[in-house]
C-alpha positions as CSV (number, residue, x, y, z in Angstrom):
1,X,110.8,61.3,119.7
2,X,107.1,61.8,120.1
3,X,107.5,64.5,122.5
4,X,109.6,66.3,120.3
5,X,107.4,65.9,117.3
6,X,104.5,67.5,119.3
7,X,106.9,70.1,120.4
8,X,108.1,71.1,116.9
9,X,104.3,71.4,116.2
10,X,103.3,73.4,118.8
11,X,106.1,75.8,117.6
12,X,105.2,75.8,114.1
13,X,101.0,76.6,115.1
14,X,102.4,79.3,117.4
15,X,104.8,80.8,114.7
16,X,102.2,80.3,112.2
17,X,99.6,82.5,114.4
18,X,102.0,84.9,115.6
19,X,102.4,85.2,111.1
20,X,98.9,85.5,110.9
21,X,98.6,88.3,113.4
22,X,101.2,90.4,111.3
23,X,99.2,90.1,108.1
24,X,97.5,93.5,107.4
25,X,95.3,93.4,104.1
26,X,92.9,95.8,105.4
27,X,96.2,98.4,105.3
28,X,97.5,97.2,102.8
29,X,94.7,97.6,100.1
30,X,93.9,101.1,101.8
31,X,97.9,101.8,101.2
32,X,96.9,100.7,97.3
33,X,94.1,102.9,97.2
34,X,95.2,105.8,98.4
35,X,99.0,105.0,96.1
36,X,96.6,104.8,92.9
37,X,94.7,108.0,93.6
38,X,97.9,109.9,93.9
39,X,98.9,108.2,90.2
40,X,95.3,109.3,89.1
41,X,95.8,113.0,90.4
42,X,99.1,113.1,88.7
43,X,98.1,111.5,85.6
44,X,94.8,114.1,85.2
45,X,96.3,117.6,86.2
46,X,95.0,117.4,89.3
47,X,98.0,117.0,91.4
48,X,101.8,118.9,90.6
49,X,104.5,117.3,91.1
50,X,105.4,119.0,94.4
51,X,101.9,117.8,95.6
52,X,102.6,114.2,94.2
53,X,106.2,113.9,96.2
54,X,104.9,115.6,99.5
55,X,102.2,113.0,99.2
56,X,104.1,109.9,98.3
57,X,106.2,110.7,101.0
58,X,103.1,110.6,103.5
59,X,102.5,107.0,101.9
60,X,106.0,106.0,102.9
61,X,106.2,106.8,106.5
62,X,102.8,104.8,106.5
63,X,104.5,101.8,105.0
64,X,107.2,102.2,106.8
65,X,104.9,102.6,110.6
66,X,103.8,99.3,108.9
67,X,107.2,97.4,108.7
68,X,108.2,98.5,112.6
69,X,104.6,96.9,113.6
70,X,105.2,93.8,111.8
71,X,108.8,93.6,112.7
72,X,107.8,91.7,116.3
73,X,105.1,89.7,114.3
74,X,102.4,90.5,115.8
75,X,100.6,94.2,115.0
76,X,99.0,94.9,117.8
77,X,95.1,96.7,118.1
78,X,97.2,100.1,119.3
79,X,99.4,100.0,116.7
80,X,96.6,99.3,113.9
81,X,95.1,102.5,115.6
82,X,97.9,104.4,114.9
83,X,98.3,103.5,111.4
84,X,94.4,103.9,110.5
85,X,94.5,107.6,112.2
86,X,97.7,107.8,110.0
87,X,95.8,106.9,107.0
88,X,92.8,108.9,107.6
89,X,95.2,112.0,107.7
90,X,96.3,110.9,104.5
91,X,93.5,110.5,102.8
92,X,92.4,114.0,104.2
93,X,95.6,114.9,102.2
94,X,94.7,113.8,98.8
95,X,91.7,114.8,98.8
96,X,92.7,118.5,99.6
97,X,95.6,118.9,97.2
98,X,93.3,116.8,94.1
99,X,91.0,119.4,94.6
100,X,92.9,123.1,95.2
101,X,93.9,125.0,92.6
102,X,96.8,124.3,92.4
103,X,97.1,121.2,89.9
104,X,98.9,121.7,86.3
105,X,97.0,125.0,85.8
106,X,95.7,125.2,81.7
107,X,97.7,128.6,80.4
């Protein structure tokens, strides 16, 4: 009984760290921030709408690179790579579009 007890345990510490490896606040704020300066493009003319879906879109495959590299529960420093450089490119993206001249032009 014992034996078992300790065994359960160990399982639970190992599941519990194999969680803890999947947890990705560092992406998931950046996801935030870069979500709300879409909103904040839209809402100030700066982005059209065209803009606003091709970026949101971007922001999706992210999340979704995300799910597949939690799925295992553990995301791994290559795939944390992949979805930083991801972001980056992103980010590159918002920032262009927020500042062409393209936004809701002022007739």
């Amino acid at each position: 009984m014992k034996q078992m007890l300790l065994a359960i345990s160990a399982v639970m510490v190992m599941t519990g760290m194999a969680y803890a490896q999947a947890e990705t606040p560092v992406i998931d704020q950046r996801q935030a921030n870069q979500e709300k300066r879409i909103d904040q493009g839209i809402a100030s003319g700066q982005l059209n709408q065209r803009e606003a879906n091709r970026l949101e879109r971007e922001q999706n495959r992210i999340n979704r690179m995300e799910d597949r590299a939690k799925a295992d529960g553990v995301v791994t420093d290559k795939e944390r790579a992949k979805i930083g450089h991801a972001q980056n490119r992103s980010s590159r993206h918002i920032a262009r579009e927020k500042h062409d001249a393209q936004g809701n032009r002022h007739r």
